[in-house]
N, CA and C atoms as an extended XYZ file, in Angstrom:
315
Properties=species:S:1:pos:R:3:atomname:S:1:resname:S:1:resid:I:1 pbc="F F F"
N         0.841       -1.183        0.000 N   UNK     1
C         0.000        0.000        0.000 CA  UNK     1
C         0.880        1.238        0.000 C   UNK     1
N         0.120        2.106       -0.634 N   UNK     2
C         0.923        3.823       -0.627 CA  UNK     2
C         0.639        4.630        0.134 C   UNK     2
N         1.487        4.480        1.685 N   UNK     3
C         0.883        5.775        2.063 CA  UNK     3
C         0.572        7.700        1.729 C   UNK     3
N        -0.799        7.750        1.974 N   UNK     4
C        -0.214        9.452        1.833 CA  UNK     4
C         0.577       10.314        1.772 C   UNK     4
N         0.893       11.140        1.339 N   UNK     5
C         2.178       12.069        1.716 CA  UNK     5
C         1.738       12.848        2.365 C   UNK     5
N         2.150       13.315        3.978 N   UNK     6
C         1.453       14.796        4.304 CA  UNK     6
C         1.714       16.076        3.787 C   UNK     6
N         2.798       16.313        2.650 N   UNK     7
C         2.411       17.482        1.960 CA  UNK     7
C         3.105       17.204        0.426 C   UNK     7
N         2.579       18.353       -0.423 N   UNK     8
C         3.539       18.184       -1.593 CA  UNK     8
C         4.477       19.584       -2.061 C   UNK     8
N         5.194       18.760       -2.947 N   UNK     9
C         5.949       19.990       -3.767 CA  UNK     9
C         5.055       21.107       -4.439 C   UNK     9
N         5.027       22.230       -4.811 N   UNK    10
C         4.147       22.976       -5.064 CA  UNK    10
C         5.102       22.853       -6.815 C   UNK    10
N         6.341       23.398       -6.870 N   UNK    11
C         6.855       23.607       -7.798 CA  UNK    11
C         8.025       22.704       -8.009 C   UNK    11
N         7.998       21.875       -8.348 N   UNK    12
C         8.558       20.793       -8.405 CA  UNK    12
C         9.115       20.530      -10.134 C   UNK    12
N         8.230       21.453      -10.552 N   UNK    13
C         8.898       21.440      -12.521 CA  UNK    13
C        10.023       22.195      -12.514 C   UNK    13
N        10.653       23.547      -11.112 N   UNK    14
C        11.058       24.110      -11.701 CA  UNK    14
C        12.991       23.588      -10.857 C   UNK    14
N        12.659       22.412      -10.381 N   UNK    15
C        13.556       21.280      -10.129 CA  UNK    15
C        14.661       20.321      -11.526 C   UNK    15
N        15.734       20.668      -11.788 N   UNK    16
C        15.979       19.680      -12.269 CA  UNK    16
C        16.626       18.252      -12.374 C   UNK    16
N        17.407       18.360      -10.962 N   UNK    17
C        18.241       17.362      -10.287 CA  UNK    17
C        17.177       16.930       -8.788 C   UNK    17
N        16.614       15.634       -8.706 N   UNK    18
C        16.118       15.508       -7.796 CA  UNK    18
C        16.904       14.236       -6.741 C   UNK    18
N        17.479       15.079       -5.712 N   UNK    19
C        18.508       14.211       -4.638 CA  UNK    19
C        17.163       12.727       -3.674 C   UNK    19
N        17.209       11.679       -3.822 N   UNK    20
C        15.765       10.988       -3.065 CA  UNK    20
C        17.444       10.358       -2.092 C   UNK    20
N        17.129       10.528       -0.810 N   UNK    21
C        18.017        9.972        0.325 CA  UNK    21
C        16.443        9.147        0.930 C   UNK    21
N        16.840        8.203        1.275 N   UNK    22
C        16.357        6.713        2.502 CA  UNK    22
C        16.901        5.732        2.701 C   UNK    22
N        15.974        4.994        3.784 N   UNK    23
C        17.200        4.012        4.107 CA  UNK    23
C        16.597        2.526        3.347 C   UNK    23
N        17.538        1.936        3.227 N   UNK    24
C        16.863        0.660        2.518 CA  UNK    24
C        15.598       -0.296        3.175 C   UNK    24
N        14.871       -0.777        2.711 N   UNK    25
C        13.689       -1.059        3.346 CA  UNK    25
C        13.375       -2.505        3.021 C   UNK    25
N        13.641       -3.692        3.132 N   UNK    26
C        13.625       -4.886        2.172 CA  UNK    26
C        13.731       -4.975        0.768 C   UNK    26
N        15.144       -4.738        0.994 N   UNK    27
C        15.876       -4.504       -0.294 CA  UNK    27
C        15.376       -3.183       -1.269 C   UNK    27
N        14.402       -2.535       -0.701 N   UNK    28
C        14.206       -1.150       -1.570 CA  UNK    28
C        13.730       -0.196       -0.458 C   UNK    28
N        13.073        0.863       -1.673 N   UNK    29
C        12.674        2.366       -0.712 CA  UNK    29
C        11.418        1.711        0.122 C   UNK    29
N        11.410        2.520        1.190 N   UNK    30
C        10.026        2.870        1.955 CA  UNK    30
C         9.258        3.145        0.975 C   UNK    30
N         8.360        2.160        1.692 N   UNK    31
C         6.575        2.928        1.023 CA  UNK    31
C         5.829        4.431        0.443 C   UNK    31
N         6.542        5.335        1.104 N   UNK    32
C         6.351        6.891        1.241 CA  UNK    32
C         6.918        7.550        0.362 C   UNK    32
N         8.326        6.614       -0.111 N   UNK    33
C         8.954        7.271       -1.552 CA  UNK    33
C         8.661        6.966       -2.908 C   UNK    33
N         8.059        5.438       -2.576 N   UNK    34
C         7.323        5.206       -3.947 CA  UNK    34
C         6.034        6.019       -3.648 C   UNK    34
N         5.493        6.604       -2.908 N   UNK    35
C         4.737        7.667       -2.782 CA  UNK    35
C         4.871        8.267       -3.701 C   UNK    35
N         5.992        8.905       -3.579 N   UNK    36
C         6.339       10.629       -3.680 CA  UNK    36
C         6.830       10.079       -5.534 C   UNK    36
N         7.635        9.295       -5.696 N   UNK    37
C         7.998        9.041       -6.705 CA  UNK    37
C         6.362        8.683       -8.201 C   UNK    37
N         4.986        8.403       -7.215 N   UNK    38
C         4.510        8.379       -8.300 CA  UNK    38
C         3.783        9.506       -8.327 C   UNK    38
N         3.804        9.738       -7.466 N   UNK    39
C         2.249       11.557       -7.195 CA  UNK    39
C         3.206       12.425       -8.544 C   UNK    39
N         4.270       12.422       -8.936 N   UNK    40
C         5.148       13.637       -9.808 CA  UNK    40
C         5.302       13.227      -11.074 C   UNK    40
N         5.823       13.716      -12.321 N   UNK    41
C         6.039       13.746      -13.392 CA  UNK    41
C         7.455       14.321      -13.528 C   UNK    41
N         8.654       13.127      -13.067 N   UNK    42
C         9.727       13.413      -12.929 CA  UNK    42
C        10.874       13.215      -14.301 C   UNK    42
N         9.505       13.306      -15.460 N   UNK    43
C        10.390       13.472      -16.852 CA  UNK    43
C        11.009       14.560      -17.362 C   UNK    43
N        12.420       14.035      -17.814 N   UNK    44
C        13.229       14.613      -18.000 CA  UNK    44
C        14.330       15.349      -17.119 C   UNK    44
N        14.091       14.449      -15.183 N   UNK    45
C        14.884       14.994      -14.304 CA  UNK    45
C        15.950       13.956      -14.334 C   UNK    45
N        16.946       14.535      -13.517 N   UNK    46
C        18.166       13.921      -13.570 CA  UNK    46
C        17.610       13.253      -11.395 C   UNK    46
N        17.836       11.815      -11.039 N   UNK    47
C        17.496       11.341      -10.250 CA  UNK    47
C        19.057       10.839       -9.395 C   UNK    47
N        19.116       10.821       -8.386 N   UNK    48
C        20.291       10.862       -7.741 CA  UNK    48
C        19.730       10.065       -6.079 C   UNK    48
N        20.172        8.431       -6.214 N   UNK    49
C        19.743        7.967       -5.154 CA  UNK    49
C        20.570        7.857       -3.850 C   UNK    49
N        20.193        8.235       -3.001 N   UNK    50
C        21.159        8.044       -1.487 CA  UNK    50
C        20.604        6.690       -0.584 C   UNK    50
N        20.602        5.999       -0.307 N   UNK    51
C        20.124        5.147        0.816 CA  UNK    51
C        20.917        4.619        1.593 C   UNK    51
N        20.617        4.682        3.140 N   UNK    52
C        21.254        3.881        4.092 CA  UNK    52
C        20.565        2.388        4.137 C   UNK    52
N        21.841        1.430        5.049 N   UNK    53
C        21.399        0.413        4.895 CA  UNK    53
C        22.071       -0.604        5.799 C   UNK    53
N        21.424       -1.856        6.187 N   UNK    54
C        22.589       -2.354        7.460 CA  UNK    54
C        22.979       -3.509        6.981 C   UNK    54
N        23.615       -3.697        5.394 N   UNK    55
C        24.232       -4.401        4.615 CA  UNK    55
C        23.879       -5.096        3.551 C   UNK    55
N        22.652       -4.778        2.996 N   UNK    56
C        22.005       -4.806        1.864 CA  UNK    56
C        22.635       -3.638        0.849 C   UNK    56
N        22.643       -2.633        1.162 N   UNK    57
C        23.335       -2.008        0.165 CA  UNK    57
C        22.198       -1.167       -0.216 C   UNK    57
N        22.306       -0.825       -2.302 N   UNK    58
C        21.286       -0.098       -2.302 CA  UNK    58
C        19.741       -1.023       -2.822 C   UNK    58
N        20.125       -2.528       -2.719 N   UNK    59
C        18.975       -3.640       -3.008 CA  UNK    59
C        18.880       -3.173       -4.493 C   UNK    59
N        17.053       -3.121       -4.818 N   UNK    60
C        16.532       -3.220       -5.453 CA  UNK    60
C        15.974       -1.611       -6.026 C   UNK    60
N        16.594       -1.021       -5.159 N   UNK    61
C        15.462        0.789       -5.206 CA  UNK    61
C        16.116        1.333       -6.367 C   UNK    61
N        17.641        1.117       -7.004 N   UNK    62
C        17.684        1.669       -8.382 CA  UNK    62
C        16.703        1.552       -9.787 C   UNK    62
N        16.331        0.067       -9.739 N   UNK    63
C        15.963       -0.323      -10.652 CA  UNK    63
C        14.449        0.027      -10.604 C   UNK    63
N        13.611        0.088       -9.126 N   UNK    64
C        12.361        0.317       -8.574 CA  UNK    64
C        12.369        1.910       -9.161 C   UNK    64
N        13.649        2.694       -9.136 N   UNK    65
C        13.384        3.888       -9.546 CA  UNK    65
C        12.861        4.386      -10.526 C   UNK    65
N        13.669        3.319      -11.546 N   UNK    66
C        13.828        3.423      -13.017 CA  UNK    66
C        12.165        2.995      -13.783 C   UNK    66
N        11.692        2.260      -12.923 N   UNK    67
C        10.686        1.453      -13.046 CA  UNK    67
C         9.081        2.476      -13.580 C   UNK    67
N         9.391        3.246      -12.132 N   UNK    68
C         8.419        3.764      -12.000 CA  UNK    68
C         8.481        5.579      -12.788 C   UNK    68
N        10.218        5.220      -12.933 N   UNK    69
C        10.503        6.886      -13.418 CA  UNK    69
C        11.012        6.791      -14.853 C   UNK    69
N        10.747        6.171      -16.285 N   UNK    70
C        11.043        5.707      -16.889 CA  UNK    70
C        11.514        6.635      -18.049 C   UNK    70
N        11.551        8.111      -17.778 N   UNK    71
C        11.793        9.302      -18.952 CA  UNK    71
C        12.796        9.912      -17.974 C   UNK    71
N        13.307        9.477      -16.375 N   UNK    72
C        14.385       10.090      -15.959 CA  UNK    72
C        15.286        9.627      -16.415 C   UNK    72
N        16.319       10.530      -16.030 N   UNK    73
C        18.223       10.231      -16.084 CA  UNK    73
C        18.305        9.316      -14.120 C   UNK    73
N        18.020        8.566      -14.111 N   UNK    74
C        18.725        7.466      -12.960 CA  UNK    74
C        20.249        7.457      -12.796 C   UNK    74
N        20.343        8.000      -12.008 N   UNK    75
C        22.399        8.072      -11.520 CA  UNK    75
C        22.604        6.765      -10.798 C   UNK    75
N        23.380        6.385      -10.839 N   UNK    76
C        24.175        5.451       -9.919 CA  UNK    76
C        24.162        6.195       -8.378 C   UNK    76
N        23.709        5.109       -7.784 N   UNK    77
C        23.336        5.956       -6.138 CA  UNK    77
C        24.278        5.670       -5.455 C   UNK    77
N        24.575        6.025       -4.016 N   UNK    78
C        25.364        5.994       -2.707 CA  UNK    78
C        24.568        5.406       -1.627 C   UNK    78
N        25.382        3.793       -1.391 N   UNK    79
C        24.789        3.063       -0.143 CA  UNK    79
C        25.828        3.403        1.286 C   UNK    79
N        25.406        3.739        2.159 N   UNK    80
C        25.951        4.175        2.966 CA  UNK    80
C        25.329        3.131        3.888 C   UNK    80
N        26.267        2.527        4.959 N   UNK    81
C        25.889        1.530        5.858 CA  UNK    81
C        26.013        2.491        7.105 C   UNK    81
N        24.329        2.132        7.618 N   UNK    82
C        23.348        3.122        8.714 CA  UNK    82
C        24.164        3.257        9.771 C   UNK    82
N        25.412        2.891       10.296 N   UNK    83
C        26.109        3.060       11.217 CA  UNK    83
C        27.141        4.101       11.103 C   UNK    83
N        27.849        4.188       10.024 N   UNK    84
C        28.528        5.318        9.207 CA  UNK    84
C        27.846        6.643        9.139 C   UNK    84
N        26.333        6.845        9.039 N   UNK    85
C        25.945        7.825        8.494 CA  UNK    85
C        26.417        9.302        9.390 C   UNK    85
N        26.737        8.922       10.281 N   UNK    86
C        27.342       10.290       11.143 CA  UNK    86
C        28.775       10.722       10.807 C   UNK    86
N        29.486       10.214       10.033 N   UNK    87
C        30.871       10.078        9.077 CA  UNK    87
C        30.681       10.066        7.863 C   UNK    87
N        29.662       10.768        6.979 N   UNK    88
C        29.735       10.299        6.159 CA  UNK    88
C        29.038       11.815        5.343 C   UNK    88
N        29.016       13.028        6.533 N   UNK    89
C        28.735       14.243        5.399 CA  UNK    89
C        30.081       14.612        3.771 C   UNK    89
N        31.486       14.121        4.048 N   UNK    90
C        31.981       14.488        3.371 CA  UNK    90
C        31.892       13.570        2.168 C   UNK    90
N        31.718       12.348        2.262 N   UNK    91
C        31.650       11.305        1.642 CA  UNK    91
C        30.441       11.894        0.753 C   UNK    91
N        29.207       12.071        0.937 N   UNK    92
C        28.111       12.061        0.647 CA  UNK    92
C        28.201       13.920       -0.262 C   UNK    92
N        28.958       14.689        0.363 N   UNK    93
C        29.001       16.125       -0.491 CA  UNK    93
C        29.504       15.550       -1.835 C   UNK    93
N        30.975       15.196       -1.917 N   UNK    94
C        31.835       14.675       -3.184 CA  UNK    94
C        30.951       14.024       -4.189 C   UNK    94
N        30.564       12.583       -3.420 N   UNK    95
C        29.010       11.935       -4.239 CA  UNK    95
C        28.766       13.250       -5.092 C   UNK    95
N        27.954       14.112       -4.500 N   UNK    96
C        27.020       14.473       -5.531 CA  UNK    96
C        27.524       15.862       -6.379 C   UNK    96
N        28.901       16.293       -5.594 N   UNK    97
C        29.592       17.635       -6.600 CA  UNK    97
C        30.087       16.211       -8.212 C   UNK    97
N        30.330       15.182       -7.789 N   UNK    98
C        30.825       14.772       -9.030 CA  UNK    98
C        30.021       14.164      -10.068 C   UNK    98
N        28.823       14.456       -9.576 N   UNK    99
C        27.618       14.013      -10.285 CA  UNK    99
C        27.614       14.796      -11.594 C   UNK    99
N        27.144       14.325      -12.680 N   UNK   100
C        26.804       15.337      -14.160 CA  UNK   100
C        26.691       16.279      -13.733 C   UNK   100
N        26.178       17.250      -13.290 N   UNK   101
C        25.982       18.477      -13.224 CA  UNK   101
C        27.362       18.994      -12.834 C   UNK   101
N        28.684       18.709      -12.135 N   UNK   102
C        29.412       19.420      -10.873 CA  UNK   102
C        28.992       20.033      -10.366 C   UNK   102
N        27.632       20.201       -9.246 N   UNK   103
C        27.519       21.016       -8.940 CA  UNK   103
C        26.962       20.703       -7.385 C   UNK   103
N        27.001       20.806       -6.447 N   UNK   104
C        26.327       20.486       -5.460 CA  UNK   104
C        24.831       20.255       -5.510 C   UNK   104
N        24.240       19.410       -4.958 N   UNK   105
C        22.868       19.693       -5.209 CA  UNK   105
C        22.023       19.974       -4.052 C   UNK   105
């Protein structure tokens, strides 16, 4: 099931790099992001996955991305193991300055 979202993006077209960070959830995203991932019309965004995880990695949520987001640019994501995540702001900046864009996001 999909839960609700309690709010939405208002302007969300005028987005073109969209950062989705969670933690892995049996082998993919929480319920709440395939939420968010279908309520939008994320064609033609560039998608950039983050998930923590306690040794699964990033599972199944790349391909779940791709799935449901099928006119995005899907990046190669960053699994960060949930114990690290307090070590891991610099790790996680670099990630995404070296992303297509260079640019922080």
């Amino acid at each position: 099931s999909r839960p609700k979202l309690a709010e939405q993006i208002e302007n969300i077209t005028s987005y073109d790099v969209v950062v989705l960070i969670f933690p892995n959830w049996w082998s993919t995203m929480p319920m709440p992001v395939f939420s968010f991932l279908e309520s939008y019309d994320l064609s033609g965004k560039t998608i950039i996955p983050i998930c923590t995880h306690g040794g699964g990695g990033m599972g199944n949520a790349q391909d779940d991305i791709k799935k449901l987001c099928p006119n995005s640019e899907v990046k190669n994501g960053l699994a960060i193991y949930g114990n690290q995540i307090n070590q891991s702001r610099e790790k996680i900046f670099n990630f995404l300055k070296n992303k297509k864009t260079n640019k922080v996001v």
